[in-house]
N, C-alpha and C positions, 0 to 999 in steps of 0.2 A: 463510450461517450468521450469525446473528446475536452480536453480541460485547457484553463488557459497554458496551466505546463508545458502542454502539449500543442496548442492551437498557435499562441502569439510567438513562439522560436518559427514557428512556420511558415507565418509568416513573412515576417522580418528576413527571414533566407528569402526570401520572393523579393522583400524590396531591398537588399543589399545586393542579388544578383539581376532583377528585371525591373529596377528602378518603380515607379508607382506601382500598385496595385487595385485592384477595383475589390470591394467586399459585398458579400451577399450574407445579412444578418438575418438569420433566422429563426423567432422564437414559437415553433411548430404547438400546435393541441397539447402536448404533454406539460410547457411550458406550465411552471408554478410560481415561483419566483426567483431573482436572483439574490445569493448572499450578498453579504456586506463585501465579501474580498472581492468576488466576483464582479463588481460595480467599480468597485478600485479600480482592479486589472485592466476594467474596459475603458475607465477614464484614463488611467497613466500611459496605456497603451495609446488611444486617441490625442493626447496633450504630446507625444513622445512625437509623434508619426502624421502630423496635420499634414501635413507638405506630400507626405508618400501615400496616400488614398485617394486616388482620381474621381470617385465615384462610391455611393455607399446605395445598397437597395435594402430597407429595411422591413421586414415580413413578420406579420403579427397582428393576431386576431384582440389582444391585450391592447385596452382603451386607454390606458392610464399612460403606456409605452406608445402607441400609434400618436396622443396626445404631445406627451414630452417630445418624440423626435420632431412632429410636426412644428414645436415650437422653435427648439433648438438648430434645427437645419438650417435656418438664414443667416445662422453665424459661422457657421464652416464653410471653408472654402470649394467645396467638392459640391458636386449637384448630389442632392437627397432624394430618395423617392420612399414612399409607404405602401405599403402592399397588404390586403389580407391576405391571410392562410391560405383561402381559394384559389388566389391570383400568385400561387408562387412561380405557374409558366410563366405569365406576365413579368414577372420579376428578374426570372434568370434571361427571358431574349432582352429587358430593358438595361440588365451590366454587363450583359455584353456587345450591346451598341456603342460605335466609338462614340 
């Protein structure tokens, strides 16, 4: 599994060497919840990097999650899109439409 350890230097080498990036977040069937740090990670990472995320497709059968980004998307700058579980083809041709 991948962690933010491991995920956000990853990143961040993508948007230090290919300037934006588009992200595909995906919280697939196994998905339970996220810790407290983990929600850090994703906020400081997102507060850190608003400008370097052209595009976000977010994936997730989780109501509470599907809810909160739908809410939240109108305030970021990047086009949001929400996606079930089912629809994660749909998801991966819609981030990588220019």
């Amino acid at each position: 599994m991948t962690t933010p350890k491991t995920l956000i230097p990853l990143i961040e080498e993508k948007i230090r060497t290919q300037g934006q990036v588009k992200l595909l977040y995906w919280c697939g069937a196994e998905f339970e919840s996220f810790t407290a740090g983990a929600m850090w990670d994703d906020a400081r990472f997102g507060l850190m990097h608003l400008g370097d995320v052209s595009k976000v497709a977010f994936v997730t059968d989780v109501e509470w999650l599907r809810m909160s980004m739908k809410l939240f998307s109108p305030l970021l700058r990047m086009p949001v899109q929400v996606f079930h579980n089912a629809e994660i083809g749909d998801a991966k041709q819609w981030i990588l439409e220019s």
